[in-house]
C-alpha positions, -999 to 999 in steps of 0.1 A, spaced: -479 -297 -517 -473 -263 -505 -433 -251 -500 -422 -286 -509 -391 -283 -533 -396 -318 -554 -359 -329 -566 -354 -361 -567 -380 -394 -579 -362 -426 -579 -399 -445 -591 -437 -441 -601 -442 -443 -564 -418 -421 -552 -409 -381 -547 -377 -367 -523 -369 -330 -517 -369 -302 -489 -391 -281 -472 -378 -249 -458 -385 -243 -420 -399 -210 -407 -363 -205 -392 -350 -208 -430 -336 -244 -424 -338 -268 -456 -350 -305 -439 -348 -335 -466 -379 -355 -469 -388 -385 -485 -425 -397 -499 -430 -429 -514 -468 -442 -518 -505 -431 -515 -533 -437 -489 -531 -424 -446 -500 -410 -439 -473 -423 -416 -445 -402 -408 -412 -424 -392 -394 -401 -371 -357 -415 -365 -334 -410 -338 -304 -399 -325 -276 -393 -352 -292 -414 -377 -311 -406 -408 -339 -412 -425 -324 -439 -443 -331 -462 -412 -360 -463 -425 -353 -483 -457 -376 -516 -448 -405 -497 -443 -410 -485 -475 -424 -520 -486 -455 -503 -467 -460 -478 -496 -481 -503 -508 -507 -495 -488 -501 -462 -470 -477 -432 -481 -447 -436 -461 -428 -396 -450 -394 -402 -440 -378 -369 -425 -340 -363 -417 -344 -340 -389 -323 -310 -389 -285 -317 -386 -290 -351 -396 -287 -372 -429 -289 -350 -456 -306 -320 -441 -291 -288 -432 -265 -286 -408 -273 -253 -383 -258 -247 -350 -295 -234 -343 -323 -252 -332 -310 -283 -319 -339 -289 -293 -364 -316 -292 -388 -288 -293 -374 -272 -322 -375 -305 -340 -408 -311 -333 -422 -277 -347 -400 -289 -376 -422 -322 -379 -452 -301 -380 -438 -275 -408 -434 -304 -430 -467 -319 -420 -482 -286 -429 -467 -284 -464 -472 -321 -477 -506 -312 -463 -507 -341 -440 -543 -349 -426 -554 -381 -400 -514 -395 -400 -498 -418 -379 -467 -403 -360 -438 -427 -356 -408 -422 -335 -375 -442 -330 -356 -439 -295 -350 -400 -294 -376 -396 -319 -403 -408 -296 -393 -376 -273 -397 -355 -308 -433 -373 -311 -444 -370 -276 -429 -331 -277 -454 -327 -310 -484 -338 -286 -470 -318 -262 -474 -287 -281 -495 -294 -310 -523 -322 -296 -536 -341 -324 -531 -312 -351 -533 -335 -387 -531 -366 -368 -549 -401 -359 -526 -417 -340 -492 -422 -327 -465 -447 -321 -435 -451 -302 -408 -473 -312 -379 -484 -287 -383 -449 -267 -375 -434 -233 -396 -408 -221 -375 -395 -196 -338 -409 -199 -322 -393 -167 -351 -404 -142 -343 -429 -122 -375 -456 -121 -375 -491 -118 -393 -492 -155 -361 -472 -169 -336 -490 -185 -315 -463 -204 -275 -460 -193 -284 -423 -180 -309 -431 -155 -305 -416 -119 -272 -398 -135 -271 -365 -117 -265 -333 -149 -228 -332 -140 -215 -368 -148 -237 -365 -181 -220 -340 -192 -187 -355 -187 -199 -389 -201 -211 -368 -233 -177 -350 -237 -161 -388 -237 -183 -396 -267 -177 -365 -285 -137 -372 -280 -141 -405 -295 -170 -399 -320 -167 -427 -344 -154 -458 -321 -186 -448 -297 -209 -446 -332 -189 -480 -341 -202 -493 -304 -233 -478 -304 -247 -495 -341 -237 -530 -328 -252 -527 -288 -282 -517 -310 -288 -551 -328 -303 -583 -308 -266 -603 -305 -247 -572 -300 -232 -575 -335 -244 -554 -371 -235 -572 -401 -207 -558 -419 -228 -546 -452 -251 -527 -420 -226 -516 -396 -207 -500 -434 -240 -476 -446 -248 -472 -409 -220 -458 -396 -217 -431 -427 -250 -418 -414 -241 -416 -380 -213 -393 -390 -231 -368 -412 -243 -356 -374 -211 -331 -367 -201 -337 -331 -216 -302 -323 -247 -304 -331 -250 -345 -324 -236 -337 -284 -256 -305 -281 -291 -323 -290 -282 -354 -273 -280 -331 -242 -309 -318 -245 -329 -353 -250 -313 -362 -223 -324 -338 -199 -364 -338 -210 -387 -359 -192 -425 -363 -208 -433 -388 -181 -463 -363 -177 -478 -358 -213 -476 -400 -217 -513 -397 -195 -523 -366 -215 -526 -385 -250 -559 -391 -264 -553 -408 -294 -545 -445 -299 -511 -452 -299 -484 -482 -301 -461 -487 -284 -430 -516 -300 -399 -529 -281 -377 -552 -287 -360 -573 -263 -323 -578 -258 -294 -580 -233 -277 -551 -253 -288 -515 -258 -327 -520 -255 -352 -502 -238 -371 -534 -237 -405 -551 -224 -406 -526 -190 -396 -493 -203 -423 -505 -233 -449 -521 -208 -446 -482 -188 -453 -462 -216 -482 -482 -228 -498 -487 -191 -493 -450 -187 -508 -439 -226 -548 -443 -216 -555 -457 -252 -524 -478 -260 -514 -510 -273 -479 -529 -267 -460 -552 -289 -426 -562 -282 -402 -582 -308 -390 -609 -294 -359 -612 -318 -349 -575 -321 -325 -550 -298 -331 -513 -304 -341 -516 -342 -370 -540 -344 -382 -520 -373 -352 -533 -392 -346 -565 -372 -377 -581 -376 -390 -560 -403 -420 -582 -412 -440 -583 -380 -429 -548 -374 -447 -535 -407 -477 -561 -397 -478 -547 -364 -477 -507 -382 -500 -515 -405 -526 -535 -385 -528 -505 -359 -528 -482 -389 -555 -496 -411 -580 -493 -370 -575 -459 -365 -600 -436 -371 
């Protein structure tokens, strides 16, 4: 593995460390298994820690966890907080574990970081792609979009953001339990969830939430020509849900669509069973 720093094993089946960006940025990365790469991408103000139940699918696949810049345990930079930026980040580390054939997974804002890699990179060390709970274009207003922001003109955006960055960790506290099915995270999750949430300093957190925001790949969805999933769940509470999900897989040419009936936004951790079913069926067809 070229310019990966190895500093951390916690098993056989297991290696964590960073890789230095080409803008001198230190991102943490986790590996944990052998076989076609899938690389979960999460979203906005988490970590890579979200991530936790899907490393039962080592077993079969090598599982990449990244903590984009800013986030979890990688460096915090006032630079570079564009879904762009993070995007060439997700190629840098593809390029040094030497990634070939992967499957490219992205959570809520970390579909826009996905979509963004097609976007500039096409299907550079990849087999497919899958987006999990995502919003291609959270300000447009369409009848498919579900997310708070849509048909908000720039102006009341920016004020709404400034509300959250004034009262960072009662929105993060709001925020984790709109994203479960009932509304409600378990204590033990709402606890290691939270602490994640604020690793994310307000600056950086506001200034890339802005920018995701703002970006609309409504247009690249047709341009994909790899297979790609598409997972929702479905709830009354923060949840892109069934139409935002049925959209980007009727728009995707070569798509498939699964929605979690018992999951809000975090059917990967919800209903982690069928979720690593559903990843590793796809998986295990692509070319």
């Amino acid at each position: 593995m070229d310019n990966f720093e190895a500093v951390e094993t916690n098993s056989d089946n297991h290696v964590g460390g960073w890789v230095t960006t080409t803008d001198s940025i230190k991102l943490w990365v986790d590996v944990h298994g052998r076989g076609r790469p899938i690389i979960f991408i999460h979203g906005w103000s988490m970590s890579s820690l979200f991530w936790r139940r899907q490393i039962d699918l080592s077993d079969q696949f090598q599982i990449i966890t990244i903590d984009l810049r800013g986030h979890g345990r990688s460096q915090s930079v006032l630079r570079g907080n564009t879904i762009p930026r993070y995007a060439r980040d997700v190629r840098e580390v593809l390029r040094a574990l030497r990634v070939q054939n992967g499957l490219l997974a992205g959570w809520s804002m970390g579909g826009s970081v996905v979509l963004d890699y097609w976007q500039q990179y096409g299907a550079d060390k990849l087999s497919g792609l899958a987006i999990i709970e995502s919003c291609p274009a959270p300000m447009l207003e369409a009848p498919w979009n579900t997310h708070r922001f849509s048909g908000m003109d720039t102006e009341t955006m920016k004020i709404d953001v400034e509300r959250i960055r004034a009262a960072r960790k009662s929105h993060g506290e709001m925020f984790i339990n709109n994203m479960f099915m009932d509304g409600h995270a378990p204590s033990h999750a709402m606890k290691w969830m939270l602490e994640e949430y604020l690793k994310t300093t307000d600056q950086t957190a506001m200034t890339i939430y802005e920018d995701y925001l703002q970006r609309d790949y409504t247009s690249t969805l047709p341009t994909i020509t790899v297979p790609t999933l598409a997972i929702n769940g479905r709830s009354k509470h923060m949840c892109f849900g069934p139409s935002t999900g049925r959209y980007v897989a009727g728009t995707i040419p070569d798509s498939r669509f699964v929605i979690l009936d018992k999951s809000g936004h975090l059917p990967f951790y919800e209903e982690a069973g069928l979720f690593n079913d559903a990843i590793a069926h796809f998986a295990n067809n692509l070319a």
